[in-house]
C-alpha positions as CSV (number, residue, x, y, z in Angstrom):
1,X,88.3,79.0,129.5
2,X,87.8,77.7,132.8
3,X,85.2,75.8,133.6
4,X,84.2,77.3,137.1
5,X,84.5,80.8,135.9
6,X,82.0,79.8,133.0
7,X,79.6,78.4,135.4
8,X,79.4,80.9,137.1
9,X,78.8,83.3,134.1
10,X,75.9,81.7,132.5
11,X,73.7,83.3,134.7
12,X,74.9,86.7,133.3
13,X,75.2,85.5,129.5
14,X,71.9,83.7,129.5
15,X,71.8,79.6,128.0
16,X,72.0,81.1,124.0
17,X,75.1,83.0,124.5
18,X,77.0,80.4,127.0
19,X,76.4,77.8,124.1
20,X,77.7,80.5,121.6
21,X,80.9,80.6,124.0
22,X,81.3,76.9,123.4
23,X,81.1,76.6,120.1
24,X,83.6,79.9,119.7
25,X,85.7,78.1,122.2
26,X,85.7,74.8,120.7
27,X,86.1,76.1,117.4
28,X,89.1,77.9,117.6
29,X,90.9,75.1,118.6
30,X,89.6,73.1,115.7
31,X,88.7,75.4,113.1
32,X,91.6,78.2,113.2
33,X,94.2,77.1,110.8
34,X,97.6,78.9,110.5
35,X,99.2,81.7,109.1
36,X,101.8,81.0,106.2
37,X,105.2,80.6,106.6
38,X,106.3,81.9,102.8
39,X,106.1,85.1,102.4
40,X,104.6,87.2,99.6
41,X,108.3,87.4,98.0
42,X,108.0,83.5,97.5
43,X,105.8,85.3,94.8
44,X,106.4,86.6,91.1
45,X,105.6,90.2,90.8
46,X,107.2,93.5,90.1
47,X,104.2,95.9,91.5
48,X,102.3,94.6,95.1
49,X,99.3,96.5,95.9
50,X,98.2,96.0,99.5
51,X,94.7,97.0,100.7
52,X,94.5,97.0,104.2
53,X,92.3,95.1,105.8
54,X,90.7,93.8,102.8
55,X,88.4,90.6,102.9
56,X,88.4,87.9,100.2
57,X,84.7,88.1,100.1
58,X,84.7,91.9,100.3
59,X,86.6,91.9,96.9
60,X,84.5,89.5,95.0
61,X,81.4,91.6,95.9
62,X,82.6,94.4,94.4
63,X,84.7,92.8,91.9
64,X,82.6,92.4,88.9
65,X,82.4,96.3,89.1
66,X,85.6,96.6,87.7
67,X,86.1,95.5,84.1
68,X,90.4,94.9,85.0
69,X,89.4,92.7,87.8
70,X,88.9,89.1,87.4
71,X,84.9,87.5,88.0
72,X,83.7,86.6,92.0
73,X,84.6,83.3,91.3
74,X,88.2,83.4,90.2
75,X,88.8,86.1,93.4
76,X,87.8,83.9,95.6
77,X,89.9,81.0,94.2
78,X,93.0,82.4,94.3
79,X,93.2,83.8,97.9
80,X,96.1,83.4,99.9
81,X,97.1,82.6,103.7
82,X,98.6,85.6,104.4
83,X,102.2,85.8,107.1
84,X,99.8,88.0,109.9
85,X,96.4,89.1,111.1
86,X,98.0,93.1,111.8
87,X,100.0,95.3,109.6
88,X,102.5,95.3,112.6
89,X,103.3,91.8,112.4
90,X,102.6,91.6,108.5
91,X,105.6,94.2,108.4
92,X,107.3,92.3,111.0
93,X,107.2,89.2,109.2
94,X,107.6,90.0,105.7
95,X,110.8,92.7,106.0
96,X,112.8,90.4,107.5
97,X,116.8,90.7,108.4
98,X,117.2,87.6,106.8
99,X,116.4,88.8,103.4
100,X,118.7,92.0,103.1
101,X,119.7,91.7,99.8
102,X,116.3,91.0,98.6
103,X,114.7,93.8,100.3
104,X,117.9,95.8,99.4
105,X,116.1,96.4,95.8
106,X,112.5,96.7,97.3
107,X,110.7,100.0,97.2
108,X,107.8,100.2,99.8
109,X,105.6,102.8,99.9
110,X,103.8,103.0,102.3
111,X,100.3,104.9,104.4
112,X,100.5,102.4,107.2
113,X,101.8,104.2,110.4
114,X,103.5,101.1,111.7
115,X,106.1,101.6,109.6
116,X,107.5,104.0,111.9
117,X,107.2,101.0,114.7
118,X,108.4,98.2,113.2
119,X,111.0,99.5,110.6
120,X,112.4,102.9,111.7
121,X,115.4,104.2,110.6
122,X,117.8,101.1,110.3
123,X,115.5,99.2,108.0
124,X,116.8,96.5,105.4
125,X,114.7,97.8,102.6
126,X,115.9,99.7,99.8
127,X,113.9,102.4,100.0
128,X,111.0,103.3,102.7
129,X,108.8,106.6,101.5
130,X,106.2,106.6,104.5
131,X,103.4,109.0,102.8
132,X,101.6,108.9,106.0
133,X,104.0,111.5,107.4
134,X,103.2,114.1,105.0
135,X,100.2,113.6,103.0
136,X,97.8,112.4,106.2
137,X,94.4,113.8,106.3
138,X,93.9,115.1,109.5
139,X,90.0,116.1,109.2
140,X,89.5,112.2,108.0
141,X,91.4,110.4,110.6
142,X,93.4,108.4,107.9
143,X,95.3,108.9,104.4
144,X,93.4,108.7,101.2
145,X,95.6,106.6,98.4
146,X,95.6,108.8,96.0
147,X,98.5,110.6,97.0
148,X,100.3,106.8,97.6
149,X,99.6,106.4,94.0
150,X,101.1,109.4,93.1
151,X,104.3,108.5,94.9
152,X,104.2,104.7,93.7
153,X,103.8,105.9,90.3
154,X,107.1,108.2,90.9
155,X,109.2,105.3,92.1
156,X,108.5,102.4,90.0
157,X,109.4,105.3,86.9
158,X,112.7,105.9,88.7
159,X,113.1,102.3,87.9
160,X,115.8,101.7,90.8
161,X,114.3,99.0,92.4
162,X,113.3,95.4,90.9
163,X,110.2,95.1,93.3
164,X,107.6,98.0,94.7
165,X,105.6,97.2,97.4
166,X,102.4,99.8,97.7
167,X,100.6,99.8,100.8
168,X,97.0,101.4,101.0
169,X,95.0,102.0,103.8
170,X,91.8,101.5,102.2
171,X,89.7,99.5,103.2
172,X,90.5,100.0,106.7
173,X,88.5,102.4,109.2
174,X,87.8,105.5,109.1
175,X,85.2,104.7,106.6
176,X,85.8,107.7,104.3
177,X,82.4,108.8,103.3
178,X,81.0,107.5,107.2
179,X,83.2,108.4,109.5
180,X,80.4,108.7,111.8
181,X,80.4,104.6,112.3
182,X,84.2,103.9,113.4
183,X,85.1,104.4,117.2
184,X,82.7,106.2,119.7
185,X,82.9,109.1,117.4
186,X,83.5,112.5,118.8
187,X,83.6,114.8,116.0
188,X,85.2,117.9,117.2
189,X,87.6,115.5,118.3
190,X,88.1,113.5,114.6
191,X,91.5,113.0,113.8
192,X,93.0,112.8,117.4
193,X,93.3,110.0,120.2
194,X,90.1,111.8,121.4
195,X,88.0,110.7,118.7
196,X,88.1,108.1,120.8
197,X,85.3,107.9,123.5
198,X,87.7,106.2,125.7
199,X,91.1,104.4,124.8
200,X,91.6,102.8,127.8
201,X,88.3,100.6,126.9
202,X,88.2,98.1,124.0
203,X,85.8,97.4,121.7
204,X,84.7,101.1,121.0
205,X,85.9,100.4,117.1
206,X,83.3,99.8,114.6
207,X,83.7,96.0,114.7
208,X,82.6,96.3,118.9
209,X,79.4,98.3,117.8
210,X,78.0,96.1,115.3
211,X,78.6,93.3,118.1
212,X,76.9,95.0,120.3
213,X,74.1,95.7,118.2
214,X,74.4,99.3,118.0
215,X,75.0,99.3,114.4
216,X,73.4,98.0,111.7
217,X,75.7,95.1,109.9
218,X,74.4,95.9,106.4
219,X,75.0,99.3,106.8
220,X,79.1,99.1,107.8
221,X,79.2,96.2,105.4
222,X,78.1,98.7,102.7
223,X,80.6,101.4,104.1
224,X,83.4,98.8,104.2
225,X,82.6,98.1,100.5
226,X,82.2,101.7,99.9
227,X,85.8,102.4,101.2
228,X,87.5,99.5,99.3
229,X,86.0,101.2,96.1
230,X,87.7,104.4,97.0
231,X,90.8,101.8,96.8
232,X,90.3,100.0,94.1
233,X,89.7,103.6,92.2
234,X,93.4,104.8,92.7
235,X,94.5,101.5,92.2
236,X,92.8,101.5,88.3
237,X,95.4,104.8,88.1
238,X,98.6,103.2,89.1
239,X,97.6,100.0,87.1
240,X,97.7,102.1,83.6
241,X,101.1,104.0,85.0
242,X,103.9,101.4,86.3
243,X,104.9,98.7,84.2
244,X,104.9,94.9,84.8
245,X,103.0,92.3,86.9
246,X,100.8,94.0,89.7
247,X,99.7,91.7,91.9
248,X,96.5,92.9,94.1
249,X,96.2,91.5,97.6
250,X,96.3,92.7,101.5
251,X,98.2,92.5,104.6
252,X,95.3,90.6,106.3
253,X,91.6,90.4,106.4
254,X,89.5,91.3,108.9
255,X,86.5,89.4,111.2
256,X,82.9,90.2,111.5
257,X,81.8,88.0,113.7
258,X,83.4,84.3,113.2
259,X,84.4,82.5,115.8
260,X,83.9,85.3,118.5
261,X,86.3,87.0,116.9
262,X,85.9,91.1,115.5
263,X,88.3,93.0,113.9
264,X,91.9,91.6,112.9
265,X,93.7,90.8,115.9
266,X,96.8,88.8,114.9
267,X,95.1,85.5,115.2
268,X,94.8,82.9,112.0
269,X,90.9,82.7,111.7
270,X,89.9,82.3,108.0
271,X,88.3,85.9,107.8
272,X,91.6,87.6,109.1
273,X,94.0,84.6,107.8
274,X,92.6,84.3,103.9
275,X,93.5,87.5,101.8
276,X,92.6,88.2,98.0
277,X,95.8,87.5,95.4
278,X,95.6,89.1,92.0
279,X,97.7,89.1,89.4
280,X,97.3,91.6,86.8
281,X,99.3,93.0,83.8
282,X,99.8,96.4,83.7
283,X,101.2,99.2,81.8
284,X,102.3,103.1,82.0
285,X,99.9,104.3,79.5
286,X,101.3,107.8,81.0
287,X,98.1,109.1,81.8
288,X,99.2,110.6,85.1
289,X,101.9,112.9,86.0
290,X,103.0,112.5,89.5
291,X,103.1,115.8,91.6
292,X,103.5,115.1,95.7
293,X,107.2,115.8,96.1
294,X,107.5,114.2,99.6
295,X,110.3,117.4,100.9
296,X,107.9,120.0,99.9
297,X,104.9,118.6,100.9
298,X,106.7,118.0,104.6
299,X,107.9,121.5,104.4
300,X,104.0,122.7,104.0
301,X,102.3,120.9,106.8
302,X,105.1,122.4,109.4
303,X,103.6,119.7,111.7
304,X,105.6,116.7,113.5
305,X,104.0,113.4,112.6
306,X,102.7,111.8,115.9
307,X,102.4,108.2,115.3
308,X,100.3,107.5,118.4
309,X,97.8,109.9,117.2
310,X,97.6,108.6,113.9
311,X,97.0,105.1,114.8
312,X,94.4,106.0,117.5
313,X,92.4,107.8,114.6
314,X,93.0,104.1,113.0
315,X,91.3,102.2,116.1
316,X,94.6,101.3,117.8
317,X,94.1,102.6,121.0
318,X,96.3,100.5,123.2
């Protein structure tokens, strides 16, 4: 931040929001922390649920909801530092060349469009089933887990791999049942890069609007809630239909507000840095029957997966 360029903003920002500037400035110098360095497979667990974007305080709100979920308190306890602020560098960081053999006998399932991005065809990982590509709902802008359960339930009975890695998209925008809050918001356009009202502007996410005032925090903090439950719903099915530890956590959190900072650019602020870590024993009760057969379902939608498209409808716009 130079100091002649903020001079000569105060004018425009007013005296409240030029102190704000400070403080943000000074206090992400001071206050950031850093990502981790181990990675989640420094960790004990045969199932790991990932639910994108998902806060540590986010969780233990809704937590005591859930009788299989551990109290507020014990959520917040156990967070973690997660590797990444994005899914692209979570991915990035976490499948790494360096661990071949390990990933060799790692499963990931996954509705996270990066995949295609970061691991692509030559990946290390023993097997990658991108559900996005074939079970993406194109009315919604996003992927709704259960058909991610369905698969991860499919591949941990195959039993070929030691560890599954699950990856949900939940709660990340498009809030499901509000899709009317997350970026600019053309409806005819839904599901496209022109949902977006402009993609060559930032800020036009639902994050930016609640910044700028022109929504109502409560109301997309209740929406973000109401999204992780969708989550946390399928999640109940795959824990009482795989075997073994299940560990619950995220790929990164997401800000609202601290520090300056909105969203989850891939920078270590608490909010974005901290994600949830549960460990919890589960068990195939075989109450589900898996159905999605990822050739079939491919064969049905007889359309080409654009990634760019799918991660506009996501917020990524660049």
């Amino acid at each position: 931040m130079g100091v002649g360029r903020f001079v000569r903003k105060m004018p425009e920002r007013g005296v409240r929001r030029s102190l704000e500037v400070v403080f943000e400035w000074v206090g992400r110098r001071v206050w950031m922390g850093e990502f981790a360095d181990e990675t989640v497979f420094e960790r004990e667990w045969d199932v790991l649920v990932l639910l994108d974007a998902c806060r540590v305080d986010l969780l233990a709100e809704v937590a005591p909801e859930y009788d299989w979920l551990p109290s507020s308190e014990a959520v917040d306890a156990a967070a973690i530092d997660s590797v990444a602020g994005s899914s692209k560098e979570w991915m990035r960081r976490t499948f790494t060349p360096a661990d071949r053999e390990l990933l060799e006998n790692t499963a990931y399932v996954t509705g996270n469009p990066f995949s295609a991005a970061v691991l692509g065809d030559d990946h290390p990982l023993g097997l990658l089933d991108e559900v996005w590509r074939y079970a993406w709902d194109d009315d919604l802008g996003s992927i709704r887990p259960d058909p991610i359960t369905d698969r991860a339930i499919d591949v941990c009975r195959a039993d070929e791999y030691d560890r599954v890695v699950v990856h949900y998209m939940q709660p990340h925008v498009p809030f499901l049942d509000r899709p009317d809050l997350h970026a600019g918001y053309r409806p005819d356009y839904w599901g496209s890069p022109d949902s977006v009202v402009d993609p060559a502007e930032t800020g036009l996410d639902v994050w930016g609007r609640v910044r700028r005032g022109e929504l109502d925090r409560d109301v997309v903090w209740g929406a973000y809630a109401d999204n992780l439950r969708t989550g946390l719903h399928s999640v109940a099915t795959l824990r009482r239909n795989v075997d073994g530890t299940l560990a619950l956590s995220a790929d990164h959190g997401n800000a609202m507000g601290e520090l300056g900072i909105w969203g989850h650019p891939d920078t270590p602020v608490s909010s974005i840095r901290r994600v949830p870590w549960v460990e919890l024993e589960a068990r195939d009760e075989g109450t589900t029957v898996p159905t999605l057969d990822p050739e079939s379902a491919a064969d049905e939608r007889t359309v080409d997966a654009d990634v760019q498209d799918r991660l506009a409808s996501l917020g990524y716009t660049e």
